[in-house]
MIZATI-711177 format. One record per residue: residue in one letter; x, y, z of N, C-alpha, C, CB in turn. Coordinates in steps of 0.05 Angstrom, whole numbers, plus 5000, padded with zeros to 4 digits. Glycine has a CB too. Layout:
! residues N
<code: A	npx: X	npy: Y	npz: Z	capx: X	capy: Y	capz: Z	cpx: X	cpy: Y	cpz: Z	cbpx: X	cbpy: Y	cbpz: Z>
...
! end
This chain:
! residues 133
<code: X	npx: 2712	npy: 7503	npz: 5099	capx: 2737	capy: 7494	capz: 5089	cpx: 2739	cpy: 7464	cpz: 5088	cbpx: 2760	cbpy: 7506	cbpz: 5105>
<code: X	npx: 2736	npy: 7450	npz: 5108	capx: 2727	capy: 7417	capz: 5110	cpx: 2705	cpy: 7414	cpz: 5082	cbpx: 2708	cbpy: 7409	cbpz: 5146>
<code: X	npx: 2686	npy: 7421	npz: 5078	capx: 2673	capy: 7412	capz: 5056	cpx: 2694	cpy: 7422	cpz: 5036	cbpx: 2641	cbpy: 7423	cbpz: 5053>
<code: X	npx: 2703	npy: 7435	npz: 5022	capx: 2719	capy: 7439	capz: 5004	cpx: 2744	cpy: 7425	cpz: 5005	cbpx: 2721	cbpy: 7463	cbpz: 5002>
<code: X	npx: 2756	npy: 7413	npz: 5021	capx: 2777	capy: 7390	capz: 5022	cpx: 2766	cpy: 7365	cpz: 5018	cbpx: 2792	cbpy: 7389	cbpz: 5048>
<code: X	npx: 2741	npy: 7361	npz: 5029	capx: 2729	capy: 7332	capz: 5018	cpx: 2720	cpy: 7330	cpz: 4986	cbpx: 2701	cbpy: 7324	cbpz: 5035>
<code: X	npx: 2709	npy: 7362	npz: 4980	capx: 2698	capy: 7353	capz: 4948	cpx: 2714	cpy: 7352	cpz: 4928	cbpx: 2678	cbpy: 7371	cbpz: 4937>
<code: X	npx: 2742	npy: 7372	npz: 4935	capx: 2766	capy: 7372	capz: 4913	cpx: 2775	cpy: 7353	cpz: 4905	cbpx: 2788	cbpy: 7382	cbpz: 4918>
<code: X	npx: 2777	npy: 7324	npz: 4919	capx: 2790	capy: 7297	capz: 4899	cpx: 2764	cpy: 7299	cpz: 4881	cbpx: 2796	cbpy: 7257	cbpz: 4917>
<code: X	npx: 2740	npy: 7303	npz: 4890	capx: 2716	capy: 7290	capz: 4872	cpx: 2716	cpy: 7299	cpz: 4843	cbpx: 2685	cbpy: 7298	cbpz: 4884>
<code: X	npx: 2724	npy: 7328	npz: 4850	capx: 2719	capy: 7351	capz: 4832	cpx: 2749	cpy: 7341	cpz: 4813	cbpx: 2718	cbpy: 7388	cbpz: 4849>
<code: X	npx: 2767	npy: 7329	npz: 4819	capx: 2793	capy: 7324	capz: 4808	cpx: 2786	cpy: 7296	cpz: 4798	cbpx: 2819	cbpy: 7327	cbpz: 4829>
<code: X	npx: 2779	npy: 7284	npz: 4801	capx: 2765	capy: 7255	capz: 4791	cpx: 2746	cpy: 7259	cpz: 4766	cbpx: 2744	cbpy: 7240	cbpz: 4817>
<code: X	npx: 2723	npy: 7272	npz: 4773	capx: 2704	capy: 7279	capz: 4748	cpx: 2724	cpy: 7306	cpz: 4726	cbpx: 2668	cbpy: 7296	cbpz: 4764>
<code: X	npx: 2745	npy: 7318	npz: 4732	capx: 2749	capy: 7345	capz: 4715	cpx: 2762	cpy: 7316	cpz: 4688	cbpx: 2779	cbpy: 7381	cbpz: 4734>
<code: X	npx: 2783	npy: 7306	npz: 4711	capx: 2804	capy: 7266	capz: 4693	cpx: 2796	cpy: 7272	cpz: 4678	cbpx: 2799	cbpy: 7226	cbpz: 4698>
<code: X	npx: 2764	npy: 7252	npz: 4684	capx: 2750	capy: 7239	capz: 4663	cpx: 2747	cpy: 7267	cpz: 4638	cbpx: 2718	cbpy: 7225	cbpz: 4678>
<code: X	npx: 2732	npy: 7284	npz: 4649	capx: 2726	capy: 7303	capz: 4616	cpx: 2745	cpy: 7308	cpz: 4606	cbpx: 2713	cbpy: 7330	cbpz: 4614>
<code: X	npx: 2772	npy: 7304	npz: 4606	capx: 2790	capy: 7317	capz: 4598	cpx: 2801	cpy: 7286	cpz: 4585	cbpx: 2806	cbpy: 7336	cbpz: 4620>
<code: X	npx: 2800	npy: 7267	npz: 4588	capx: 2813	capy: 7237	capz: 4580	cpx: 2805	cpy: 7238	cpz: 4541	cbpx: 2792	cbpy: 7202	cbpz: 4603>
<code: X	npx: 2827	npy: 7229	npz: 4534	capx: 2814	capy: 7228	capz: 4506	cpx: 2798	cpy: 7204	cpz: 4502	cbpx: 2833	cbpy: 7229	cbpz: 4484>
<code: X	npx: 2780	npy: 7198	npz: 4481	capx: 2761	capy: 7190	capz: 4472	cpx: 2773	cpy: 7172	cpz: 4451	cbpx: 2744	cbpy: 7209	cbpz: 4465>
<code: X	npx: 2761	npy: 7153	npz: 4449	capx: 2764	capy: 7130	capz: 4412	cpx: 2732	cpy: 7128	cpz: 4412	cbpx: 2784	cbpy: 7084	cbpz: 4412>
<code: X	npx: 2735	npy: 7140	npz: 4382	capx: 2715	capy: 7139	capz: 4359	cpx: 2708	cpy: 7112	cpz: 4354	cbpx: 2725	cbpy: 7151	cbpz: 4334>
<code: X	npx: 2684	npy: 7104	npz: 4358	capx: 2677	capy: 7070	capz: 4339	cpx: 2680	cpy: 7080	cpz: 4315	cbpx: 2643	cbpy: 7051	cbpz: 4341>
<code: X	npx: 2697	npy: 7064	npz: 4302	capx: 2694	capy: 7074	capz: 4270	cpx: 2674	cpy: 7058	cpz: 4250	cbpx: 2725	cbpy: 7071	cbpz: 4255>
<code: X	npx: 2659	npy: 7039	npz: 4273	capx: 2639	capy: 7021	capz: 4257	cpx: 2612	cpy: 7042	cpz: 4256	cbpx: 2631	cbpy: 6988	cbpz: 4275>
<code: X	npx: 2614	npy: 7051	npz: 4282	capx: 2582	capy: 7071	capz: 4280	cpx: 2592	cpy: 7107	cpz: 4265	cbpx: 2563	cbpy: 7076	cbpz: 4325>
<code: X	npx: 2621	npy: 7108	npz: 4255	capx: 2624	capy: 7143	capz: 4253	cpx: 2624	cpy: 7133	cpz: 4217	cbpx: 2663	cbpy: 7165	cbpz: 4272>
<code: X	npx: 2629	npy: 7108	npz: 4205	capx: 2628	capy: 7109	capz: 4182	cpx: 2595	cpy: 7116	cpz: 4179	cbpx: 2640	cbpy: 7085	cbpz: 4170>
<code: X	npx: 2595	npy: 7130	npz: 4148	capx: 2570	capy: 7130	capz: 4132	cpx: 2570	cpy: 7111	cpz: 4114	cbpx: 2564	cbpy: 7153	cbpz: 4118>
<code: X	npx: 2538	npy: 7099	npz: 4117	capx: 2533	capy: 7075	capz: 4099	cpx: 2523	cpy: 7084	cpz: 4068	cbpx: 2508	cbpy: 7056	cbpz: 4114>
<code: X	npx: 2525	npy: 7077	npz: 4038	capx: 2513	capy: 7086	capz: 4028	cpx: 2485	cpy: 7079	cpz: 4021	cbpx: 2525	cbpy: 7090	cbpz: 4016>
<code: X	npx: 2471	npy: 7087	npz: 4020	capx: 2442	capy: 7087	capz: 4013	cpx: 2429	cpy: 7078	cpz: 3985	cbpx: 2435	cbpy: 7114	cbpz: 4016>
<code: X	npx: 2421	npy: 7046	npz: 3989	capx: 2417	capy: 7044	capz: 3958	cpx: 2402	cpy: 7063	cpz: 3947	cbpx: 2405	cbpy: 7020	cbpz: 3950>
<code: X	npx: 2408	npy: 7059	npz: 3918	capx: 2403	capy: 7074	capz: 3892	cpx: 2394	cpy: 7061	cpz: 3870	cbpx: 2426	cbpy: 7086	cbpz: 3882>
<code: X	npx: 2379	npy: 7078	npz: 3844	capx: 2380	capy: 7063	capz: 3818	cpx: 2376	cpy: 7083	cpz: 3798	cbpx: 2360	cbpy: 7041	cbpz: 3815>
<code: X	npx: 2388	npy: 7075	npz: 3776	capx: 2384	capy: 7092	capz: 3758	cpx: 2365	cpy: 7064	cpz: 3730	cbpx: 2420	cbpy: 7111	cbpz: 3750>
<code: X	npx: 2348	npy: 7087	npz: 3709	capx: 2336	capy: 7078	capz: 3693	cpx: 2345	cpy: 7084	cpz: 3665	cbpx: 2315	cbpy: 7084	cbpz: 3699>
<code: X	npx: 2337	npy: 7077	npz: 3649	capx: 2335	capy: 7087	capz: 3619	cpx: 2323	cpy: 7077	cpz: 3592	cbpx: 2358	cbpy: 7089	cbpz: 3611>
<code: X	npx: 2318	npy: 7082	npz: 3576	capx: 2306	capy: 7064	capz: 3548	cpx: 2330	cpy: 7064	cpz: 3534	cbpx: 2280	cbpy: 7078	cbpz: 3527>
<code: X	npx: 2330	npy: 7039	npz: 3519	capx: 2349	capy: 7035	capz: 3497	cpx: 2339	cpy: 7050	cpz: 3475	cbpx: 2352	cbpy: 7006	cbpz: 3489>
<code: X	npx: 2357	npy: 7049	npz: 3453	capx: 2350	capy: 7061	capz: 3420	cpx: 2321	cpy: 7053	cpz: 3409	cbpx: 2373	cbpy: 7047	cbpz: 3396>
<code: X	npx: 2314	npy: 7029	npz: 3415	capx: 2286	capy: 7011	capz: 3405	cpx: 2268	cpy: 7021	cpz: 3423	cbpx: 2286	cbpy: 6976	cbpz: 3407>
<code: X	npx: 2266	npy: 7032	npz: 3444	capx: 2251	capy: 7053	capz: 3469	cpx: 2232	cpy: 7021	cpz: 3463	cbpx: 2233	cbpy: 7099	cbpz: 3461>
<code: X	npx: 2229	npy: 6996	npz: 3469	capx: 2209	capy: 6978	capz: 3467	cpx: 2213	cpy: 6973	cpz: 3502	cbpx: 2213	cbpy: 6950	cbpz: 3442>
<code: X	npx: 2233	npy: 6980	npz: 3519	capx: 2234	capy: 6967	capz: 3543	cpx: 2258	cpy: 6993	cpz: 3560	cbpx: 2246	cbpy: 6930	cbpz: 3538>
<code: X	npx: 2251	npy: 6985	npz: 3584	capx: 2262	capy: 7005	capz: 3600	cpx: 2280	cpy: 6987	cpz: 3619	cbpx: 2238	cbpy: 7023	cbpz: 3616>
<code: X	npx: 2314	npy: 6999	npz: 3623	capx: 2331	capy: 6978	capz: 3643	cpx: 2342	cpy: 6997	cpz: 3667	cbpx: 2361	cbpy: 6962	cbpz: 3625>
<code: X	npx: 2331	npy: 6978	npz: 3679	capx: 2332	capy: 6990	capz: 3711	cpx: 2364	cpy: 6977	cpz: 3716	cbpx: 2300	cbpy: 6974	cbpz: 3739>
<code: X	npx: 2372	npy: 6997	npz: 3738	capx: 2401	capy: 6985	capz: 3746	cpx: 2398	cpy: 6997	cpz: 3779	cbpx: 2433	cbpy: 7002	cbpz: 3725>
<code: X	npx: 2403	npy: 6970	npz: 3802	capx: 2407	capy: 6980	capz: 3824	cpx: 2429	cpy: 6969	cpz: 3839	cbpx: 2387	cbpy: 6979	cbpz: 3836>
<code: X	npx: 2438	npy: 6996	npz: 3858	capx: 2464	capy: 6986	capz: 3869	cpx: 2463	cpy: 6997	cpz: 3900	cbpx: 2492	cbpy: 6999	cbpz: 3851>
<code: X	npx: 2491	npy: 6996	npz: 3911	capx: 2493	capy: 6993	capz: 3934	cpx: 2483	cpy: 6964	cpz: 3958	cbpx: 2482	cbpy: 7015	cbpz: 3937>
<code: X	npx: 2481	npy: 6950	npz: 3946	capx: 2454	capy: 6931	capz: 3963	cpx: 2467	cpy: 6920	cpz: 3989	cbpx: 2441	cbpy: 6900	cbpz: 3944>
<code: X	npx: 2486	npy: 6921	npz: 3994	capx: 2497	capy: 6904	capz: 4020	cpx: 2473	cpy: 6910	cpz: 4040	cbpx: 2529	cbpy: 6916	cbpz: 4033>
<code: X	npx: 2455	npy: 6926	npz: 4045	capx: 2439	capy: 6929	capz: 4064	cpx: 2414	cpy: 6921	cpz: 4054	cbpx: 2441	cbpy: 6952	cbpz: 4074>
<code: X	npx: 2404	npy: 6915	npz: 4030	capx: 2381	capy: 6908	capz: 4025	cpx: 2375	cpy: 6885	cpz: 4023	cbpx: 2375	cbpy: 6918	cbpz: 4010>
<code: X	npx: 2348	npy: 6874	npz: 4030	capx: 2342	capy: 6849	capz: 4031	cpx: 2327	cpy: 6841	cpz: 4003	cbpx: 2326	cbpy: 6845	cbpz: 4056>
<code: X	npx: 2308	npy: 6863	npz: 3991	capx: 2289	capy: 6862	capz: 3975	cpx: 2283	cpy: 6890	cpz: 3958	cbpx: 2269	cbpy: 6853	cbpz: 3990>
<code: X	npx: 2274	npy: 6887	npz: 3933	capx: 2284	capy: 6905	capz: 3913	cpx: 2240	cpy: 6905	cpz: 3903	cbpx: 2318	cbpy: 6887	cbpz: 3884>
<code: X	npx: 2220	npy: 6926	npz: 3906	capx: 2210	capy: 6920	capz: 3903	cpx: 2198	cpy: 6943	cpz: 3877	cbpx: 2205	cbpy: 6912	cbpz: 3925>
<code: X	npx: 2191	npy: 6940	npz: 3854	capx: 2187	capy: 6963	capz: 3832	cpx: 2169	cpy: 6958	cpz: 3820	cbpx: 2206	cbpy: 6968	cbpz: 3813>
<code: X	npx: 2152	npy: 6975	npz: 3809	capx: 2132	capy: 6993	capz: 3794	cpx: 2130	cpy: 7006	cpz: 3775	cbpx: 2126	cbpy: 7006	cbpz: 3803>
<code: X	npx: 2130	npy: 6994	npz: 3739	capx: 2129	capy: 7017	capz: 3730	cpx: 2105	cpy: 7026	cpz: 3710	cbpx: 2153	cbpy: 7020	cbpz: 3720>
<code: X	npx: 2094	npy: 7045	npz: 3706	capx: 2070	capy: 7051	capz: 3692	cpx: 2083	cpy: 7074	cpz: 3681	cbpx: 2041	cbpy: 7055	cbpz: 3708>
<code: X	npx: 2066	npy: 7069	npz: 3661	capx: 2061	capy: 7093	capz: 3630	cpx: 2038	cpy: 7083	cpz: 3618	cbpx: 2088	cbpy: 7093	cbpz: 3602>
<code: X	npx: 2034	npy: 7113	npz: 3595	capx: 2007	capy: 7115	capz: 3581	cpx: 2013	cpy: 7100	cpz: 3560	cbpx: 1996	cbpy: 7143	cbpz: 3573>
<code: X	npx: 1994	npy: 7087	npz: 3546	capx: 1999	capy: 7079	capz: 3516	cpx: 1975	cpy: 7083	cpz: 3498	cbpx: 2006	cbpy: 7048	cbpz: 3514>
<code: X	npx: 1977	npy: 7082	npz: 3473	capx: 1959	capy: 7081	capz: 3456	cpx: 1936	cpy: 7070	cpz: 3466	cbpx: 1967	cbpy: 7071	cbpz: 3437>
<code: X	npx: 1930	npy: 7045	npz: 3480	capx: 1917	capy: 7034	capz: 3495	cpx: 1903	cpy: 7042	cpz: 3521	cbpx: 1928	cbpy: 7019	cbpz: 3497>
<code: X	npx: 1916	npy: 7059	npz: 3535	capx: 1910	capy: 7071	capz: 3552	cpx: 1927	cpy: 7064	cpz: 3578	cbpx: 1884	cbpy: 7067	cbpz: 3552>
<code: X	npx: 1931	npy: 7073	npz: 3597	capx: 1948	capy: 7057	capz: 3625	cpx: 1956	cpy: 7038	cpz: 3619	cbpx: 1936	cbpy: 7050	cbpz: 3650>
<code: X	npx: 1984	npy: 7033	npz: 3633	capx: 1994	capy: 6999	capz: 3635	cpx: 2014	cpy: 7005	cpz: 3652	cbpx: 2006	cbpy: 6979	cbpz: 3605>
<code: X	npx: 2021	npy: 6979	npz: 3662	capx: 2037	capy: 6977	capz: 3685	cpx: 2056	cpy: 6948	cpz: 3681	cbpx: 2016	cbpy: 6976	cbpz: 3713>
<code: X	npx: 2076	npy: 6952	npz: 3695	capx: 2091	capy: 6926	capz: 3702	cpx: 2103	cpy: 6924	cpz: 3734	cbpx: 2116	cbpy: 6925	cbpz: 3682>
<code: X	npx: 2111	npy: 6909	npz: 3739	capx: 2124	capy: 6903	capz: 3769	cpx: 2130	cpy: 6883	cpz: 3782	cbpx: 2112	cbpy: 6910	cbpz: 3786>
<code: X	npx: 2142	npy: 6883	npz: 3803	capx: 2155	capy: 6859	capz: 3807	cpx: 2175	cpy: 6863	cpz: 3833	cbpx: 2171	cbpy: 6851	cbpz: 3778>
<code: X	npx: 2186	npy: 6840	npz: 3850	capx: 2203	capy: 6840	capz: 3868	cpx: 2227	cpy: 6817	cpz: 3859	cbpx: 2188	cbpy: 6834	cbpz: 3895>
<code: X	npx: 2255	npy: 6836	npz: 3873	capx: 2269	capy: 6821	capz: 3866	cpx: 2288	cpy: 6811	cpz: 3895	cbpx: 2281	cbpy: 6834	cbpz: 3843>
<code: X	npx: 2297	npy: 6782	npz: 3896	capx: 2297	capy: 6776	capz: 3924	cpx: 2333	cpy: 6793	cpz: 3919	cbpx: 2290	cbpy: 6734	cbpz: 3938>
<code: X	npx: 2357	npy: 6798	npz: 3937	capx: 2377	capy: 6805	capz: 3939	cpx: 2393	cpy: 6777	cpz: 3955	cbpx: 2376	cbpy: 6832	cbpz: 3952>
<code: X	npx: 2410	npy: 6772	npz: 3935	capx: 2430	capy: 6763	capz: 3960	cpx: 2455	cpy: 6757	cpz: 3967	cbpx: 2425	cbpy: 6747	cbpz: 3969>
<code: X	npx: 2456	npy: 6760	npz: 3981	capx: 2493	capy: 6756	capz: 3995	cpx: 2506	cpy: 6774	cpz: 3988	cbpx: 2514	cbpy: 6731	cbpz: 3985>
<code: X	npx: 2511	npy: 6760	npz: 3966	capx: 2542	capy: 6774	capz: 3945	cpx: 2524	cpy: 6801	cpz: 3930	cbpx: 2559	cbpy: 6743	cbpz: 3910>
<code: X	npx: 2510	npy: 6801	npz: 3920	capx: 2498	capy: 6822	capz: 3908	cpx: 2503	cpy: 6858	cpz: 3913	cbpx: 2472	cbpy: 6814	cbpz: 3914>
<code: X	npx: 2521	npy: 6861	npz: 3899	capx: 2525	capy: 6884	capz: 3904	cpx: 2513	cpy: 6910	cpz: 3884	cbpx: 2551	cbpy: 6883	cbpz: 3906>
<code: X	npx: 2512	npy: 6895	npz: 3859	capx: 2486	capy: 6914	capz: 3839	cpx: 2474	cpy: 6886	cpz: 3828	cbpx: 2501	cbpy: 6941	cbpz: 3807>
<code: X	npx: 2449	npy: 6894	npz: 3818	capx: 2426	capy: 6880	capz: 3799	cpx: 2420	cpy: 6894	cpz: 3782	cbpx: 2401	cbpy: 6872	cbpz: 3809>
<code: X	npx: 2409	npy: 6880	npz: 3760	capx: 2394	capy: 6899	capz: 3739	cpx: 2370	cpy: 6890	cpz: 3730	cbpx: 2410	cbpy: 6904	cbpz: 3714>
<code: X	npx: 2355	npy: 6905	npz: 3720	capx: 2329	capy: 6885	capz: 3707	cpx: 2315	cpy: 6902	cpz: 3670	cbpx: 2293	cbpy: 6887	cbpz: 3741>
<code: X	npx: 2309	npy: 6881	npz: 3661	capx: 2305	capy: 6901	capz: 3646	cpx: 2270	cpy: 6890	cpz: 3640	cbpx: 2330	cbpy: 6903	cbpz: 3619>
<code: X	npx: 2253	npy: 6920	npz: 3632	capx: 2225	capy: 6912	capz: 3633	cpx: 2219	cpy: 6918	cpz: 3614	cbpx: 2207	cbpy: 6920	cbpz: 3650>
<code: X	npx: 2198	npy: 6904	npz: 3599	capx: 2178	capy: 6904	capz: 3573	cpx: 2165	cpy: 6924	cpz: 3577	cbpx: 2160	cbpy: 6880	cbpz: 3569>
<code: X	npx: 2164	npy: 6945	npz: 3553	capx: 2138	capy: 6963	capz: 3552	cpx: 2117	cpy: 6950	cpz: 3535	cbpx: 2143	cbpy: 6992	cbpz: 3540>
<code: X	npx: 2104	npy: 6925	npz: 3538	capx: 2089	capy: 6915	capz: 3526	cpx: 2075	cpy: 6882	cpz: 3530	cbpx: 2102	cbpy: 6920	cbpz: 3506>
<code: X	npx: 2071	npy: 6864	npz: 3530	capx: 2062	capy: 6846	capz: 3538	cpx: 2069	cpy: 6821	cpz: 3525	cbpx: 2040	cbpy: 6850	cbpz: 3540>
<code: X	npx: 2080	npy: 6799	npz: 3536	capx: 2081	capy: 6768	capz: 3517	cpx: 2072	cpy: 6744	cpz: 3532	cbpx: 2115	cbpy: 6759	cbpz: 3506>
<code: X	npx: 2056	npy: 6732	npz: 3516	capx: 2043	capy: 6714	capz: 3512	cpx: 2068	cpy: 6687	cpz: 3511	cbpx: 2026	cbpy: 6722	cbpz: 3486>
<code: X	npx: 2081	npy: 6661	npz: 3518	capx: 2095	capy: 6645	capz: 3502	cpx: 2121	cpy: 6655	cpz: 3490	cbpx: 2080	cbpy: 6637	cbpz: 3484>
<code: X	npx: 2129	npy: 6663	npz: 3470	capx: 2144	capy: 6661	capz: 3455	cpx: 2138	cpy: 6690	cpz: 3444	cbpx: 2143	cbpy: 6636	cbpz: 3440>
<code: X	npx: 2118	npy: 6697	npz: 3442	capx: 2109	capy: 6721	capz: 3419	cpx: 2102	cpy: 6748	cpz: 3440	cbpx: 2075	cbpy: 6710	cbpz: 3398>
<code: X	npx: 2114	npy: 6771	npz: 3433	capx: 2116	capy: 6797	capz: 3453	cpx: 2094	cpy: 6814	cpz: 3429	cbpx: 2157	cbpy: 6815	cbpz: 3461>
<code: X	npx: 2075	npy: 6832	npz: 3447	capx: 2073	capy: 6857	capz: 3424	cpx: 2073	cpy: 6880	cpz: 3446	cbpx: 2040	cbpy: 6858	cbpz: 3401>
<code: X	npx: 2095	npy: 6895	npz: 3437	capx: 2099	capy: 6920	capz: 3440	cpx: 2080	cpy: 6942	cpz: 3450	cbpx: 2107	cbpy: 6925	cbpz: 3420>
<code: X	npx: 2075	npy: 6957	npz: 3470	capx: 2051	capy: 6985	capz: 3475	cpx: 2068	cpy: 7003	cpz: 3450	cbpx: 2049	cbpy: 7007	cbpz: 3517>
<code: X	npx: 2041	npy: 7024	npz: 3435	capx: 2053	capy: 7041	capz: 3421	cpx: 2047	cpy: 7070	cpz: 3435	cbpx: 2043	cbpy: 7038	cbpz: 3392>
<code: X	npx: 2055	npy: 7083	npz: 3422	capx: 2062	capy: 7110	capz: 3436	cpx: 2063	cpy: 7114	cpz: 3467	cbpx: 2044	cbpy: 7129	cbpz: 3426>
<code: X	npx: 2086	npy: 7108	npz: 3476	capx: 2087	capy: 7099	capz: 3501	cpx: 2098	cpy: 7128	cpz: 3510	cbpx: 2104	cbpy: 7072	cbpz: 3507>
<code: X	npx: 2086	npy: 7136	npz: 3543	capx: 2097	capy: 7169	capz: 3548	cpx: 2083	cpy: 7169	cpz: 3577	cbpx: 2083	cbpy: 7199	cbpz: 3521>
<code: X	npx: 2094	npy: 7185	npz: 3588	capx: 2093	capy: 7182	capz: 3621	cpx: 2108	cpy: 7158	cpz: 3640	cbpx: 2064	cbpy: 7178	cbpz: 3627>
<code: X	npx: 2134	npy: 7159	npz: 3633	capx: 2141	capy: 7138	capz: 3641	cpx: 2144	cpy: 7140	cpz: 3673	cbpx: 2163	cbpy: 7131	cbpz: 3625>
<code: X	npx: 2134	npy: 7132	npz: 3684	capx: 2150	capy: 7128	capz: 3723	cpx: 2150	cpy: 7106	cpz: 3731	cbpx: 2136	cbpy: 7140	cbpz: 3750>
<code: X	npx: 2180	npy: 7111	npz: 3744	capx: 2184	capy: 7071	capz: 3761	cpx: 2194	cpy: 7080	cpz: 3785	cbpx: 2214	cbpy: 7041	cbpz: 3744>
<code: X	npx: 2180	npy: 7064	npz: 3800	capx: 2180	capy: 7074	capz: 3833	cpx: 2188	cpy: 7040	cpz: 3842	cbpx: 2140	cbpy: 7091	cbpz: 3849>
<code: X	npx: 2213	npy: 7041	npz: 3857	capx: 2233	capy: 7025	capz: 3868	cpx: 2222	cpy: 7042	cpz: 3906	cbpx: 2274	cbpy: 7033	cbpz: 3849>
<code: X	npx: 2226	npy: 7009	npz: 3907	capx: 2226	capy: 7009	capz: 3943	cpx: 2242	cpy: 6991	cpz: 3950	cbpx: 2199	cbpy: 7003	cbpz: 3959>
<code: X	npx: 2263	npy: 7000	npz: 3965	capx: 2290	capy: 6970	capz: 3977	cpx: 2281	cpy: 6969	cpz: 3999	cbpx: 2329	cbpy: 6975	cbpz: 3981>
<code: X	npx: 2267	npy: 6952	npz: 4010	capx: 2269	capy: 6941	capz: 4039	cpx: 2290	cpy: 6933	cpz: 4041	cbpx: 2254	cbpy: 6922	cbpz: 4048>
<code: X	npx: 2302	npy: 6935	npz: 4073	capx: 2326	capy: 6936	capz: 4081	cpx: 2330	cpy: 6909	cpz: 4097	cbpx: 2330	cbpy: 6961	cbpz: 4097>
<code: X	npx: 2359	npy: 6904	npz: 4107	capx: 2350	capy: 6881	capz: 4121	cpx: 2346	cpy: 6885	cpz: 4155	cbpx: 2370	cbpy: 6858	cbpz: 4114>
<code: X	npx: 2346	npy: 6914	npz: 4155	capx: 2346	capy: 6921	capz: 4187	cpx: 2308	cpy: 6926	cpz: 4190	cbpx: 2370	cbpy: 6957	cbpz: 4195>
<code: X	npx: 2294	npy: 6923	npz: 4172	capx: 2267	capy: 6922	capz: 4172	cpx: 2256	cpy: 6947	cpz: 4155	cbpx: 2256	cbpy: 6922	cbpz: 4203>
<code: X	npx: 2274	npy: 6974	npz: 4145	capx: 2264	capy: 7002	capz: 4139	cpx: 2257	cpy: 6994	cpz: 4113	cbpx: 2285	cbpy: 7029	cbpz: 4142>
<code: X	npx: 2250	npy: 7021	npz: 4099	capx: 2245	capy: 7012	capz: 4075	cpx: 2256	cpy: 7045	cpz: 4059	cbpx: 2210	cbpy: 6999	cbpz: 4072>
<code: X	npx: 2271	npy: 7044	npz: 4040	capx: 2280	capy: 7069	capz: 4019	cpx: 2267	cpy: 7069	cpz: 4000	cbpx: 2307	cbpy: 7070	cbpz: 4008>
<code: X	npx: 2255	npy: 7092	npz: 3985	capx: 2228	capy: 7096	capz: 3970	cpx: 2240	cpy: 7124	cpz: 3956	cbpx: 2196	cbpy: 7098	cbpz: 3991>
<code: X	npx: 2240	npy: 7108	npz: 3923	capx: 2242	capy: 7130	capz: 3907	cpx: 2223	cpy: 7134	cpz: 3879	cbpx: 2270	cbpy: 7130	cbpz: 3900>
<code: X	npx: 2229	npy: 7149	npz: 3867	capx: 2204	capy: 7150	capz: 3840	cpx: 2217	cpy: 7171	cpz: 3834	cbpx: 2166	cbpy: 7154	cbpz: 3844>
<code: X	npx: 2223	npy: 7157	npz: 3798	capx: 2233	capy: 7178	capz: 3772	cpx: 2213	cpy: 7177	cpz: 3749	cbpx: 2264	cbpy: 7167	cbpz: 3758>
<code: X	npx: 2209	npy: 7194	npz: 3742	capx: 2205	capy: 7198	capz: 3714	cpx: 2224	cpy: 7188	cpz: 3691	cbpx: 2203	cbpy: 7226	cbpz: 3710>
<code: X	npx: 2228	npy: 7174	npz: 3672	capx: 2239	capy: 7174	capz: 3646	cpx: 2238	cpy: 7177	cpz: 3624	cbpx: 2243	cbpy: 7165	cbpz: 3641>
<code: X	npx: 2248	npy: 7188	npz: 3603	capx: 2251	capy: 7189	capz: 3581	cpx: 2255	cpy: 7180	cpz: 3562	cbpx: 2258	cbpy: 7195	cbpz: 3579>
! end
């Protein structure tokens, strides 16, 4: 009976606590969104425009894109730095090559994929790859 009169405040101390309500951080219960991008060709299908958003968390925007051509394989790519204020970017890429002043176009261009990687500024990195049309 003595041990059970000493442990009952204890047991009334720890039951408090589980029973006390709780506050939520609402900094760590929000969800962040996850950059994104979407692609497409214009009417002239001579170039493909990338559009990316969400960026408050990204540091660096890094892309890839290859297709077949009359010629055989080709590629473009490139990094784009992010900053501050940047909340979308866009870019738009040549399906074809220029020299100066003067562009010539790839012909029959088909297999299109552009593979986007956002490094983050917490060090991760988000990795996607579409096909286009």
């Amino acid at each position: 009976m003595k041990r059970f009169l000493l442990l009952f405040p204890l047991l009334l101390v720890f039951a408090g606590y589980a029973l006390m309500p709780r506050q939520i951080n609402a900094e760590t219960s929000k969800k962040s969104k996850s950059p994104t991008f979407s692609a497409s060709r214009p009417k002239n299908k001579l170039s493909v425009q990338a559009s990316f958003a969400n960026l408050s968390k990204v540091k660096s925007i890094s892309y890839e894109l290859t297709y077949g051509s009359a010629k055989g394989p080709q590629g473009a790519g490139g990094t784009i730095k992010v900053g501050p204020t940047n909340k979308t970017l866009s870019r738009k890429i040549l399906l074809g090559t220029c020299s100066g002043k003067v562009c010539t176009y790839h012909k029959d261009v088909k297999n299109i994929k552009l593979s986007v990687a956002f490094k983050l500024k917490s060090g991760g990195v988000v990795s996607y790859e579409r096909t286009i049309k």
